[in-house]
N, C-alpha and C positions, 0 to 999 in steps of 0.2 A: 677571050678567056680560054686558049686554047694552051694551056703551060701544060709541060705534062706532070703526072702524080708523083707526088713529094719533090717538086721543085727545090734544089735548097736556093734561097736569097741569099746574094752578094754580103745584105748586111748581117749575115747567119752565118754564111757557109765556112768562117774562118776562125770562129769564138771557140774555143777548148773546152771539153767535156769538163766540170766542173769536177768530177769523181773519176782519175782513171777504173776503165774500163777493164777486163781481163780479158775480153777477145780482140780488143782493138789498141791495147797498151794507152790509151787515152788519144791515140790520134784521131777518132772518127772515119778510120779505113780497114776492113779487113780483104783480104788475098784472099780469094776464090780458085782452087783448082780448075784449069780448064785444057788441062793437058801437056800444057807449055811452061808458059814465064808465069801463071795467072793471072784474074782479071780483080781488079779492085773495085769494092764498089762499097759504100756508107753502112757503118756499124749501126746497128738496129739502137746502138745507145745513142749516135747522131738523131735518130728520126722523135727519141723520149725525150730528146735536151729540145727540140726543136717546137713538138708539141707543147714542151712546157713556157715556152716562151713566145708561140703564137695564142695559145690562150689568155696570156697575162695580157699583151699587146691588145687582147680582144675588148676588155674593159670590161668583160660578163660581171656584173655586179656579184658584193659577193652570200648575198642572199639568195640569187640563181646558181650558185660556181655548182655548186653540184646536182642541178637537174639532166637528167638524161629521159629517155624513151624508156627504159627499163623500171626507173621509179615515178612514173607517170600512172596516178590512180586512175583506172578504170572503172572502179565499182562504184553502183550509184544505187539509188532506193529507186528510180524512173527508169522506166523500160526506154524509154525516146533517149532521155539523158545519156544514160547507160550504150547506146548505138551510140552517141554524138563521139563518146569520148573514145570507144574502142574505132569509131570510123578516123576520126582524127590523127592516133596514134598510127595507125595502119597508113594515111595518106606522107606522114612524114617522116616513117619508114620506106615508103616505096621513092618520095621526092630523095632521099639520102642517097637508096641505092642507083638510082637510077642519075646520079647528078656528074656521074662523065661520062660523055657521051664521045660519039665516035669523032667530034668535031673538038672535042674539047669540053670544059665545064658547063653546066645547064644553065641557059643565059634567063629564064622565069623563078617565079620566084612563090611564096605563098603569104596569104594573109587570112591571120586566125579572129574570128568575128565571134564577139558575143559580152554578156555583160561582167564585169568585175567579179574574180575567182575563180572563173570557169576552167584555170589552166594555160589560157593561150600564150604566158609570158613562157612558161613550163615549157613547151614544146617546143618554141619559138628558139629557146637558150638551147635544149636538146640537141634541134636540128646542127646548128651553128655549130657544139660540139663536136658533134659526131663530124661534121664536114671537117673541121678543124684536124682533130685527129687520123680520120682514114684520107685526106687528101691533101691535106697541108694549106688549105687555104689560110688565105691574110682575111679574120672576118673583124669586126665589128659590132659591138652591142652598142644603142642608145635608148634613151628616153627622147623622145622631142622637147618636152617641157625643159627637161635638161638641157639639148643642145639650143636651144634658145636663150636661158639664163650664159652658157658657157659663151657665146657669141655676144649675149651685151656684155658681160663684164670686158670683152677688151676692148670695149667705148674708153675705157678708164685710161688715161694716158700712162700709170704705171703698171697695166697688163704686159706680161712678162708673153704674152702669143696674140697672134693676128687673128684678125676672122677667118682669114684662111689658110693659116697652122689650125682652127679648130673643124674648118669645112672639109680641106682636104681628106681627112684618111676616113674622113666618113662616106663622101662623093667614091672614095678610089679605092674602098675595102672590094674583097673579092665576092664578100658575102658581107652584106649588113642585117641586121635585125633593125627594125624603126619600131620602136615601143611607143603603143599608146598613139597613134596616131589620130589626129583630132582630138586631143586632150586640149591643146591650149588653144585660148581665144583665138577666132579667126582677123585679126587685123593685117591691114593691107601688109607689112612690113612682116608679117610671119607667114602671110599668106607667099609672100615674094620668095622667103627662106623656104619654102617648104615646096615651091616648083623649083628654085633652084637642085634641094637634092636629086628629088626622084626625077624631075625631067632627063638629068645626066645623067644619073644611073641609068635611066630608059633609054638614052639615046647610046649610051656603051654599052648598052648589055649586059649590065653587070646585077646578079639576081639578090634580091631583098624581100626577106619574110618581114612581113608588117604584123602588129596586133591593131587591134581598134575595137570600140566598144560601141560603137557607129554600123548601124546595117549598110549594106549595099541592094540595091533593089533585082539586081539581076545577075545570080550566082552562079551562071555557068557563059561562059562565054569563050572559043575555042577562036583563036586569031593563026593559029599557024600549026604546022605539023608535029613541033616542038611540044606547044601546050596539049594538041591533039592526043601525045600518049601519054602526058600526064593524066589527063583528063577523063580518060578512060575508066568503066566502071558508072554506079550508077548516079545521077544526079545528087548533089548535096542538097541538104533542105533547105526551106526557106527563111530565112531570118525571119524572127516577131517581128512581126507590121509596126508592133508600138513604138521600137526604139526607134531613137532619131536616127534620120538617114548621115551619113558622112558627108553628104554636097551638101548639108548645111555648115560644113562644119573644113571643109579645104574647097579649093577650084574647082569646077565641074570638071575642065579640060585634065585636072589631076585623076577625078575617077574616072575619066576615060581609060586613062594610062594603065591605071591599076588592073582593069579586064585583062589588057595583053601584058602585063609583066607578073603577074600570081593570080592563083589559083585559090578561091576562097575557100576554107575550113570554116564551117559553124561551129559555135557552143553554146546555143542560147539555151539551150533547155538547161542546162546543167544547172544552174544557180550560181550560189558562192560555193563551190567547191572546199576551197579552202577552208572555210568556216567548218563545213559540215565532217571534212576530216577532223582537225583540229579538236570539234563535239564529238567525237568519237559515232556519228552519225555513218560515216562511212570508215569499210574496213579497207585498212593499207596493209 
């Protein structure tokens, strides 16, 4: 993961600004003074045609397209809630900025816990965003239930894509979102699907914010000097005991994984969030 920022891709780097430009005549190059012959370097309209077309690529559905960190409600009627969501916001501003590091992109990842409304899709698309935009990554949004439907339909011998035309750019995104995780049945045959992604991802390095509505039993746990300065700051709380645990619900060896590749986010106090805006319960 070590590309440097604003990489442009081979299959980008040559497509015409749709709108000429008027500092770059629509080439996607402007001449910098540097004393001499100058030095060229990518019209700031290449980096907006670029953005706009790594987002579309991203698949962010488009009931999330416009979630950001900025329209992320904070305000809640609970004091506990109320910390969960400003604690929240604040950790996936600090994983944003802190996500190039001196080696290249930050190979962990996070996962937002808690029950149905709370936001965690909301931050989750945020994140992904904001990556998308200030570093050009190649991300990825899913639903699991979805990519599971998307992967039987090419049982069908008139599917027009393979299982793996639909694995790959989600295995080889630079940043994926895995929405809902532990939503669908656990049978042996989804259980199989669902180590294949993340075991890959884990084993390339390649960082994935999870949601799930699934506790995990032990919400801090520091594997390496990477998670170490994420991690810093004071303990996240601890999931409701009541919800079910997620090793009921994927591989144990998968919530192994999950410890060293993200960093848990709670939201369980919060409620339905949504709801409670929408009631005009909470102000936006």
């Amino acid at each position: 993961m070590g590309r440097p920022l604003w990489y442009d891709p081979p299959e980008m780097a040559d497509q015409p600004v749709t709108e000429p430009c008027p500092e770059c005549e629509g080439t996607g190059w402007v001449i910098v003074d540097d004393g001499g012959a100058g030095t060229a370097r990518r019209c700031e309209c290449r980096k907006r045609a670029l953005q706009g077309r790594l987002r579309d690529a991203a698949g962010i559905p488009a009931r999330y397209a416009n979630c950001t960190l900025s329209r992320f409600v904070t305000s809640h009627p609970e004091e506990r809630a109320r910390h969960q969501l400003l604690e929240a916001r604040r950790v996936a501003r600090k994983y944003i900025e802190g996500f190039l590091t001196e080696t290249g992109f930050r190979e962990s990842g996070l996962i937002f816990i808690g029950p149905p409304g709370g936001g965690k899709t909301h931050l989750a698309v945020a994140v992904l965003r904001e990556l998308i935009d200030g570093y050009g990554v190649h991300g990825r949004f899913i639903d699991f239930t979805t990519l599971i439907h998307q992967i039987q339909s090419t049982f069908d011998p008139d599917s027009p894509e393979s299982k793996r035309q639909v694995l790959d750019p989600v295995i080889k995104a630079d940043v994926l979102v895995l929405d809902e995780l532990g939503a669908q049945k656990p049978t042996a045959w989804v259980r199989d699907i669902l180590y294949l992604v993340i075991n890959t991802r884990y084993t390339e390095r390649r960082p994935t914010l999870f949601t799930t509505n699934y506790r995990l039993d032990s919400p801090r746990v520091v594997t390496s000097p990477e998670r170490s300065t994420l991690d810093r700051g004071p303990d996240p709380p601890v999931l409701d005991q009541r919800a079910p645990h997620l090793e009921e619900r994927i591989p144990a060896q998968l919530v192994s994984r999950l410890f060293e590749m993200a960093r848990p986010v709670i939201l369980d106090a919060v409620g339905d969030h949504r709801v409670q805006i929408l009631s005009g319960q909470v102000r936006v």
